[in-house]
C-alpha positions as CSV (number, residue, x, y, z in Angstrom):
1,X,-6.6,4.2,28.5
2,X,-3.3,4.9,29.8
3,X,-1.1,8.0,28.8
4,X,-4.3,9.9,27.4
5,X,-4.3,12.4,29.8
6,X,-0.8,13.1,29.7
7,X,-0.5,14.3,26.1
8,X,-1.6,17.6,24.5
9,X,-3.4,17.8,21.2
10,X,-0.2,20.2,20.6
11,X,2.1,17.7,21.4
12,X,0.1,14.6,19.0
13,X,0.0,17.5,16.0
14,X,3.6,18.2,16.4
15,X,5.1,14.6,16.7
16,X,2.9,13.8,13.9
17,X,3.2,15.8,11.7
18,X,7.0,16.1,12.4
19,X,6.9,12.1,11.1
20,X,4.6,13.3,8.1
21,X,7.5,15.7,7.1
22,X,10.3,13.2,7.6
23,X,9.1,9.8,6.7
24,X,10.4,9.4,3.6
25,X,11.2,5.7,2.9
26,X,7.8,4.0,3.0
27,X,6.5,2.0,5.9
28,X,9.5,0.5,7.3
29,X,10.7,4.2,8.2
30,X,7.1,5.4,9.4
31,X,7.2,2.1,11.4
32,X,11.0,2.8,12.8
33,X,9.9,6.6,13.8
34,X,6.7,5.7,15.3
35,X,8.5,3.3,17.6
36,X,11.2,5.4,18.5
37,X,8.5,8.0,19.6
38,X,5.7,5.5,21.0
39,X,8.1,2.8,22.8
40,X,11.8,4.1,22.7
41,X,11.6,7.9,23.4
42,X,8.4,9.0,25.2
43,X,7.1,5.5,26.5
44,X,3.4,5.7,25.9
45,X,3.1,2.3,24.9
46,X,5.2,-0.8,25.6
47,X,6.8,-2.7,23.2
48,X,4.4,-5.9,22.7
49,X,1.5,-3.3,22.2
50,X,3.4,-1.5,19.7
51,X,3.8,-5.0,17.9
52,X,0.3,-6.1,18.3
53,X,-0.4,-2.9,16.7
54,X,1.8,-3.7,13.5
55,X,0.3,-7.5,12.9
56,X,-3.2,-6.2,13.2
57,X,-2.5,-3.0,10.7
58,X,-1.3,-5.9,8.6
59,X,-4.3,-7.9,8.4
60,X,-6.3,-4.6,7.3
61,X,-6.8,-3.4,3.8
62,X,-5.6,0.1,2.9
63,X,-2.4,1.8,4.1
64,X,-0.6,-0.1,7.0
65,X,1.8,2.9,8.7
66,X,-0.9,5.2,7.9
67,X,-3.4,3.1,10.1
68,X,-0.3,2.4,12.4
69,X,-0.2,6.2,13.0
70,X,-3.8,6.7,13.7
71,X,-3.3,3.8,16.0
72,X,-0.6,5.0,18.4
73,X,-2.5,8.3,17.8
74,X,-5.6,7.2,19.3
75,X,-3.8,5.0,21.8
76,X,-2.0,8.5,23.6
77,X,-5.0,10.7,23.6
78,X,-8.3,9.0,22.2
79,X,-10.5,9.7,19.2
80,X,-9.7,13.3,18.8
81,X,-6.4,12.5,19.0
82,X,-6.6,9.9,16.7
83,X,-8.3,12.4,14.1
84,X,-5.5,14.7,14.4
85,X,-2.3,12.2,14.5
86,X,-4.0,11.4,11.3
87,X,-4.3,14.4,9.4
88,X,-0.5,15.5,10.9
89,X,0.9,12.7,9.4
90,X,-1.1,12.4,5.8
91,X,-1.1,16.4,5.1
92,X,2.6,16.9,4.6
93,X,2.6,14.4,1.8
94,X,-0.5,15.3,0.7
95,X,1.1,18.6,0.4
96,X,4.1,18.0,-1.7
97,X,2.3,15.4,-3.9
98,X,-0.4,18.3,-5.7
99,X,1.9,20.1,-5.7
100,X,4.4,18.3,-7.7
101,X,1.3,17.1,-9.5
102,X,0.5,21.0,-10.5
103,X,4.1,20.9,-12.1
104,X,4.2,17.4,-14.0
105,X,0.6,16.6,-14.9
106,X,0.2,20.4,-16.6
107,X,-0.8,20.6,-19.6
108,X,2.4,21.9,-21.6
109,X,4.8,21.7,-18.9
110,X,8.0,23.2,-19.2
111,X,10.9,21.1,-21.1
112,X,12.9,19.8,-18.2
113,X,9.5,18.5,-16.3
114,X,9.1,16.8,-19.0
115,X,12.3,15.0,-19.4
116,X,12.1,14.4,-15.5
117,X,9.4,12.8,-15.6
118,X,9.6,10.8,-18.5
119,X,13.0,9.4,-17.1
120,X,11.6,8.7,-13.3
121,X,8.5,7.0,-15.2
122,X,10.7,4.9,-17.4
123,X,12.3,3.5,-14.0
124,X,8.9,2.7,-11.9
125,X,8.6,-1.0,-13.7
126,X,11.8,-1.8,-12.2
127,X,10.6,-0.7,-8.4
128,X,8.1,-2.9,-9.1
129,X,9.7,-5.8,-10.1
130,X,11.9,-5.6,-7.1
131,X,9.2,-5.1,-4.7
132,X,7.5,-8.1,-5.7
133,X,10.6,-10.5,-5.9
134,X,12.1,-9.2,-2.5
135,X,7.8,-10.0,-1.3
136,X,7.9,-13.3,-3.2
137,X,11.3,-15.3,-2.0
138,X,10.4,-15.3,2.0
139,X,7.1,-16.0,1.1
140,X,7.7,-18.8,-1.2
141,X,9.8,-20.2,1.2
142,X,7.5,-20.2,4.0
143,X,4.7,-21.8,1.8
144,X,7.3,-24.5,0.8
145,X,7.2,-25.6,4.8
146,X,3.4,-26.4,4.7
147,X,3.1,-28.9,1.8
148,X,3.0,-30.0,-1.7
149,X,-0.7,-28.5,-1.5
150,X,0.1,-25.1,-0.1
151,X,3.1,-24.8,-2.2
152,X,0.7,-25.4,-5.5
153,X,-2.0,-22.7,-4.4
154,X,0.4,-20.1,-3.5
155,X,1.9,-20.4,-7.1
156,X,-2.0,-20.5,-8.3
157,X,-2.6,-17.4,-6.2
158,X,0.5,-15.6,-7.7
159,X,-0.5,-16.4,-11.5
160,X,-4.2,-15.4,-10.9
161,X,-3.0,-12.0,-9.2
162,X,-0.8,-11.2,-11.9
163,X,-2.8,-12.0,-14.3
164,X,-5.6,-9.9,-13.0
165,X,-3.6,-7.4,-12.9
166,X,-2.0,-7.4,-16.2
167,X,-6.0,-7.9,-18.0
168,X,-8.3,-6.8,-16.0
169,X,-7.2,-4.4,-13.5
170,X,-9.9,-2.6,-12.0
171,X,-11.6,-5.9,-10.9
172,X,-8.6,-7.2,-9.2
173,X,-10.1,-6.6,-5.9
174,X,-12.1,-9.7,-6.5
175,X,-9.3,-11.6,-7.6
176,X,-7.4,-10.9,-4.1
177,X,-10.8,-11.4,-2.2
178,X,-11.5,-14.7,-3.9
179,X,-8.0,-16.1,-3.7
180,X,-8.4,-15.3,0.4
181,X,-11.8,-17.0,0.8
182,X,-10.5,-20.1,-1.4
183,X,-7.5,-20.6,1.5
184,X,-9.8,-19.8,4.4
185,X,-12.0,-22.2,2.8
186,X,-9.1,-24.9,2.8
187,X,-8.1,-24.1,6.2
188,X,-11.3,-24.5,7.4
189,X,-11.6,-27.8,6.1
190,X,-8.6,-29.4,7.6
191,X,-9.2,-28.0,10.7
192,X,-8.0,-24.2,10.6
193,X,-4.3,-25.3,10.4
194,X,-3.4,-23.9,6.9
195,X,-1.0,-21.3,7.6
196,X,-2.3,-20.3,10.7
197,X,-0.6,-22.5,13.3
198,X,2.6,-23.3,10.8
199,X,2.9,-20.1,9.9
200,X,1.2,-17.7,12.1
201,X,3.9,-15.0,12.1
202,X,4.5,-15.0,8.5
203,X,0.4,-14.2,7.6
204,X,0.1,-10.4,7.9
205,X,2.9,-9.5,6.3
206,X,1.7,-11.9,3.4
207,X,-1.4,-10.1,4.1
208,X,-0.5,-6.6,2.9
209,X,2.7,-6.9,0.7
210,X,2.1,-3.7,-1.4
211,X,2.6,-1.3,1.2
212,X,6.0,-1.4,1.9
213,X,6.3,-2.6,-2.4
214,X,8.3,-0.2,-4.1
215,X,9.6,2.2,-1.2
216,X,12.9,2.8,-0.3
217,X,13.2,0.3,2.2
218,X,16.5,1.5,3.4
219,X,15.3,4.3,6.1
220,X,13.6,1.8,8.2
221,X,16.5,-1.1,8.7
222,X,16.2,-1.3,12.3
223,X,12.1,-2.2,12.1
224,X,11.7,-6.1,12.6
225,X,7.8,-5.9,11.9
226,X,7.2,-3.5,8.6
227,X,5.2,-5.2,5.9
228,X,8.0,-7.4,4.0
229,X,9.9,-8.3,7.4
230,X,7.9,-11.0,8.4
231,X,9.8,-13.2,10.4
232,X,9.9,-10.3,13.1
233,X,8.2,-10.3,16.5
234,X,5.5,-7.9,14.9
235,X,4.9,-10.0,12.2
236,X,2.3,-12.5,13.9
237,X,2.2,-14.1,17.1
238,X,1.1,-17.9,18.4
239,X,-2.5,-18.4,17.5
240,X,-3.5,-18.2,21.2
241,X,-7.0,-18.2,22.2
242,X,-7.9,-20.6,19.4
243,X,-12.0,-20.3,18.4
244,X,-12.1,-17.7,21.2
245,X,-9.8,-15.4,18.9
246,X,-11.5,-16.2,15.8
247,X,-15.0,-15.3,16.8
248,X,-14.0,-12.0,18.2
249,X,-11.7,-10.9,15.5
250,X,-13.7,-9.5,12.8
251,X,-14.8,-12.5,11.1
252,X,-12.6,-12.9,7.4
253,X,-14.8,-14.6,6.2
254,X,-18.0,-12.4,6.2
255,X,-16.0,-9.6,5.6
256,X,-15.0,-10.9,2.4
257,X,-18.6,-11.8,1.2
258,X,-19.4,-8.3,2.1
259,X,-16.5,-6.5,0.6
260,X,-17.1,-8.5,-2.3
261,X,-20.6,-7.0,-3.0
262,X,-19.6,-3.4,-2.6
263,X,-18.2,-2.6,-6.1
264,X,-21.9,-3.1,-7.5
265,X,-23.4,-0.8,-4.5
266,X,-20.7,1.4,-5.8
267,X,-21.2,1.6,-9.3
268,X,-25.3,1.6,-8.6
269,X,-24.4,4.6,-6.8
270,X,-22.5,6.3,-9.5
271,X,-25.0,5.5,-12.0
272,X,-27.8,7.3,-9.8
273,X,-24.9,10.1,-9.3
274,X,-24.8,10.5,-12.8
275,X,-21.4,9.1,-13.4
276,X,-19.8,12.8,-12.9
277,X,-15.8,12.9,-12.6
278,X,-16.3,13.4,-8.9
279,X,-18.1,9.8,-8.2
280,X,-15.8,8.3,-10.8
281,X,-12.5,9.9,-8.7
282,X,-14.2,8.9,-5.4
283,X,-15.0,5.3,-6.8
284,X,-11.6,4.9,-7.6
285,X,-10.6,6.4,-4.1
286,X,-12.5,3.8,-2.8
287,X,-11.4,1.2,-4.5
288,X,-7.7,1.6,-3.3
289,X,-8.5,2.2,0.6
290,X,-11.1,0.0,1.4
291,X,-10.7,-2.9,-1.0
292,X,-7.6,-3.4,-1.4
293,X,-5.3,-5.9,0.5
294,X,-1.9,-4.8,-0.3
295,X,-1.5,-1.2,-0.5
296,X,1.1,0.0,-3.1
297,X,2.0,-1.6,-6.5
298,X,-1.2,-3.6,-6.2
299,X,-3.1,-0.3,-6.6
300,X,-1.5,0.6,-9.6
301,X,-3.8,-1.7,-11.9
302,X,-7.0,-0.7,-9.6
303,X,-6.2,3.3,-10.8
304,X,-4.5,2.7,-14.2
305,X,-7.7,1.8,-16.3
306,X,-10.0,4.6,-14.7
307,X,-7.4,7.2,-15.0
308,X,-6.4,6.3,-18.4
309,X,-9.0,4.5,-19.7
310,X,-11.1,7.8,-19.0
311,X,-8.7,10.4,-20.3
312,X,-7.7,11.8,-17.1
313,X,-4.2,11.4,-17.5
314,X,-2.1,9.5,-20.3
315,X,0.1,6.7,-19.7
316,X,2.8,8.6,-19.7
317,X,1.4,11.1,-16.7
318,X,0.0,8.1,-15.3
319,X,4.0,7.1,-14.8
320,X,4.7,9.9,-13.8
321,X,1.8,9.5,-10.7
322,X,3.2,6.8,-10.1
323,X,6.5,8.0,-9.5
324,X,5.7,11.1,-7.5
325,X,4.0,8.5,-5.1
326,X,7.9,6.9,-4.4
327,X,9.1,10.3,-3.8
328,X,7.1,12.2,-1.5
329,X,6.6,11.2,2.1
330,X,3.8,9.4,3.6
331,X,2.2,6.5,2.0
332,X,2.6,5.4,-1.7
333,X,-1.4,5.4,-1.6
334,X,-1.1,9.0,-1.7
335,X,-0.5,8.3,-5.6
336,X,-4.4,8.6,-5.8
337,X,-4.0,12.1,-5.3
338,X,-2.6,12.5,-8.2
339,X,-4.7,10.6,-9.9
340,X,-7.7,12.9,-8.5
341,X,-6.1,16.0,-9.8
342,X,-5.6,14.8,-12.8
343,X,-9.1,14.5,-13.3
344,X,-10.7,17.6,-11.5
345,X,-8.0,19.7,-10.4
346,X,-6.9,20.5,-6.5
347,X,-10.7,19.2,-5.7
348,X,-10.4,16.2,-7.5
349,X,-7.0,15.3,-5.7
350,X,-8.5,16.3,-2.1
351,X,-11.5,14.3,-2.5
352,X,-9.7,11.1,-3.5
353,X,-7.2,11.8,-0.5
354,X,-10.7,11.7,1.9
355,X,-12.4,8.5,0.2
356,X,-9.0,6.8,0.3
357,X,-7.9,7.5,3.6
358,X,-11.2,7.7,5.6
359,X,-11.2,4.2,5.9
360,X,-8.4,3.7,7.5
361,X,-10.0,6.1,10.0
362,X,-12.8,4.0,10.6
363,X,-11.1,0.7,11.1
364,X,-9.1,2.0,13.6
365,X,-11.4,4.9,15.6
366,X,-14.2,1.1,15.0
367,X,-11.7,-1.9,16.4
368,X,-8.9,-0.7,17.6
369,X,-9.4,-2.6,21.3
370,X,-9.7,-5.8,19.0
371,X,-6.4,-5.2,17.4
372,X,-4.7,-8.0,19.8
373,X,-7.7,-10.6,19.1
374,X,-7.4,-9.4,15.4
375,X,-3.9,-10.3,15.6
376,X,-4.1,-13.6,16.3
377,X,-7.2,-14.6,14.9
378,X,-6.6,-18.1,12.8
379,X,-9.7,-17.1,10.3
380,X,-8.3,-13.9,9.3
381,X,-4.1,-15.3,9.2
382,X,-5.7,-18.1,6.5
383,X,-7.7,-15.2,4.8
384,X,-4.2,-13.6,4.2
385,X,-2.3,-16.6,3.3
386,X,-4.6,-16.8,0.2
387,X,-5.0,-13.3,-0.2
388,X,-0.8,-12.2,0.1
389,X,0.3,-14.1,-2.7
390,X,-2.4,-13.0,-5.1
391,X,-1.1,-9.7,-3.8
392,X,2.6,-10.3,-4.5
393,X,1.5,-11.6,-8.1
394,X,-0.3,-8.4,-8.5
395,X,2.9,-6.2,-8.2
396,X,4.7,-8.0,-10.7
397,X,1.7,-7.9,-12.8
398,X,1.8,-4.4,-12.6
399,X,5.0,-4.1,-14.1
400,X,3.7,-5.1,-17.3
401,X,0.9,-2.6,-17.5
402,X,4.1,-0.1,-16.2
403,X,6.7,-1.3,-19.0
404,X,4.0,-1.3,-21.9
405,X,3.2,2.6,-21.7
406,X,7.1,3.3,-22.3
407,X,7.3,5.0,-25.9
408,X,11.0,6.0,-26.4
409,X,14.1,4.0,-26.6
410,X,16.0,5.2,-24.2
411,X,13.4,5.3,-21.7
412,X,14.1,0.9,-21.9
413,X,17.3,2.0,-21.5
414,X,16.7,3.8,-18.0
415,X,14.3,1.0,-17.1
416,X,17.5,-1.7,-17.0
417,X,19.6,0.7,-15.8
418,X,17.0,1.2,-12.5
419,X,16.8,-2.6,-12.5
420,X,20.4,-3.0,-12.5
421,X,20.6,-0.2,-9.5
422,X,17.9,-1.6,-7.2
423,X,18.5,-5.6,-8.0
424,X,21.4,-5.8,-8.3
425,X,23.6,-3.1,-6.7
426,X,20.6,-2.9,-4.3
427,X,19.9,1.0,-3.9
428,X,16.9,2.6,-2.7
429,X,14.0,3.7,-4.6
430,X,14.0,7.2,-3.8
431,X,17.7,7.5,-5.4
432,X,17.0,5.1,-8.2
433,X,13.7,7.4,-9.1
434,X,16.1,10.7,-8.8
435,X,19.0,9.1,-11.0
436,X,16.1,8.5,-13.7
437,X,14.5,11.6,-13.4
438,X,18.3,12.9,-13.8
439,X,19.2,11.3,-17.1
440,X,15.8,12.3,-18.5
441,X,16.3,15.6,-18.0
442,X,19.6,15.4,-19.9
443,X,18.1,13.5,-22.6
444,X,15.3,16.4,-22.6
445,X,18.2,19.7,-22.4
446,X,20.1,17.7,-25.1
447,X,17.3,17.9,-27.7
448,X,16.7,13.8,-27.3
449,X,12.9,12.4,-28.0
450,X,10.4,12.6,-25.4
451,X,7.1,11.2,-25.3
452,X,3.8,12.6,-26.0
């Protein structure tokens, strides 16, 4: 593999780490800083590799920058390089997140954590409703090219992922799987050409909306492939190679009948376990890293009725998780972190880190060298044309579940003020959270009403 040789462990732990420390901004910065160190600076791969890289991370459940990393990780100095890219760039945010968790999900923190949070938790509804309406306009208008028929699925898929996640959270990793094998069953049907010859670049980022939902978007402007940029040249690709692609590139449609069965092995597995805290964290782990396609927002449903529902956290600390996950570096999915503390402490939130990230690990360090087939593969583009909008509907779902735990009036208050800021005046997240967390704390030092 070219450039292996050339580059120190040293070097892939500094450069890694150095974007683990700086990558504030969610996936479209990770993806602009990657690039500039991969292609741009140090030339270790060229720029249609880079891009390959980005639609096939796309197709993938879990994290997409974070498998990106491991990716260009493994590409410049193999497996063990891949292991330690890795780490470099998830510890840093892995980091800040327990310990900010330590601070706001105590159990009488002091009085201005308190208003912090409750102001930065009052605003995460609105980050979601503008991550899945900035999601849902490019890809309604793409569906609108293909047909009365694809235009009245994707509305079908958008209803049944928001609904999922608005009732019945935990499970809505069957809703995103069965809306993905209902279009790959379509486009199989007429031929393979739903989506994927039409619309071949549009699919991945479709595929895996949530990662990029709800982080500042602003640090990454010059990307053209993150996940919600999908007209880009990272974005798809022609679907060359045509049934030689699709039988090489990891088969959507098994994979779905597979995944699908998993949450039973899971919870048969818990039950023999016990059903300690520990399987219950790493269930939920699990749940986000390896089942579910769209990262982000989407995982807020697929946490919120374990952690709560369980007494982990309330719904106000569950906010306030949810917040912490804009803020640090690294991926949003990080947010399960907090989620694992919550329930057993700085073990809790280092096991659901491993279970959630490990994953990603193993898709890359397992198919990386069919990342280019993967990429063009017709089966899996249709799998994600089904699958994105159920997504997409599954972040503004999960604004619902968001708005409803709100107690206090002002905390409404600060929710249209963060949805004037980010949809209309169009700031980032990371400023809209800080401006939140800033007017709770003054509500808090002014004696105001916080909740319990």
């Amino acid at each position: 593999m070219p450039g292996q040789d050339q580059v120190s462990l040293a070097t892939v732990l500094r450069e890694w780490g150095r974007i683990g420390c700086i990558g504030f901004g969610g996936p479209p910065a990770h993806i602009a800083l990657l690039r500039q160190l991969c292609v741009d600076r140090r030339q270790w791969l060229d720029a249609q590799e880079f891009e390959d890289a980005i639609g096939a991370c796309n197709l993938l459940p879990g994290p997409a920058s974070t498998e990106l990393a491991i990716f260009c990780a493994w590409r410049v100095r193999g497996r063990l390089g891949a292991l330690a890219g890795g780490l470099a760039f998830i510890v840093p945010g892995l980091i800040c997140i327990l310990t900010l968790s330590a601070l706001f999900l105590a159990g009488s923190p002091p009085l201005w954590v308190q208003g912090a949070g409750a102001g930065a938790g009052a605003a995460v509804a609105a980050v979601a409703v503008q991550a899945g309406w900035s999601l849902a306009v490019p890809s309604w208008t793409r569906a609108r090219t293909n047909g009365a028929g694809r235009r009245v699925r994707w509305v079908a898929y958008l209803l049944a992922g928001g609904a999922a996640a608005a009732t019945i959270g935990p499970w809505l990793v069957l809703v995103l799987l069965g809306c993905g094998a209902t279009e790959l069953a379509v486009g199989q049907a007429r031929g393979g050409a739903t989506g994927a010859g039409k619309t071949a670049a549009a699919a991945p980022t479709a595929a895996a909306v949530g990662d990029t939902a709800g982080r500042d978007t602003t640090a990454g402007r010059d990307t053209t492939a993150g996940r919600d940029t999908a007209d880009g040249p990272g974005a798809g690709g022609p679907a060359a190679g045509g049934a030689a692609s699709d039988g090489g590139a990891v088969g959507k449609a098994g994979k779905a009948r597979g995944i699908a069965a998993l949450p039973a092995l899971v919870h048969a597995a818990a039950a023999v376990a016990g059903g300690g805290v520990l399987v219950s964290v790493a269930w939920v782990a699990f749940k986000v890293g390896a089942l579910s396609f769209g990262g982000g927002f989407v995982i807020i449903p697929l946490m919120r009725a374990d952690a709560v529902g369980r007494h982990w956290m309330t719904s106000g600390q569950f906010l306030n998780a949810v917040a912490l996950g804009q803020i640090t570096p690294g991926p949003v999915v990080q947010t399960v972190s907090a989620v694992g503390y919550a329930a057993a402490g700085v073990g809790g939130g280092l096991l659901a880190a491993l279970v959630a990230f490990s994953p990603s690990f193993a898709f890359v360090l397992g198919g990386a060298r069919y990342f280019s087939a993967l990429r063009t593969s017709r089966r899996a583009q249709s799998f994600l044309d089904g699958a994105g909008p159920a997504a997409i509907g599954a972040i503004l779902g999960s604004a619902i579940l968001l708005a409803g735990a709100l107690s206090q009036p002002w905390q409404y208050a600060v929710l249209a003020g963060a949805a004037v800021l980010l949809l209309g005046l169009r700031r980032g997240v990371v400023f809209t959270l800080l401006a939140a967390a800033a007017t709770g704390l003054g509500v808090a030092l002014a004696g105001g009403p916080l909740p319990h």
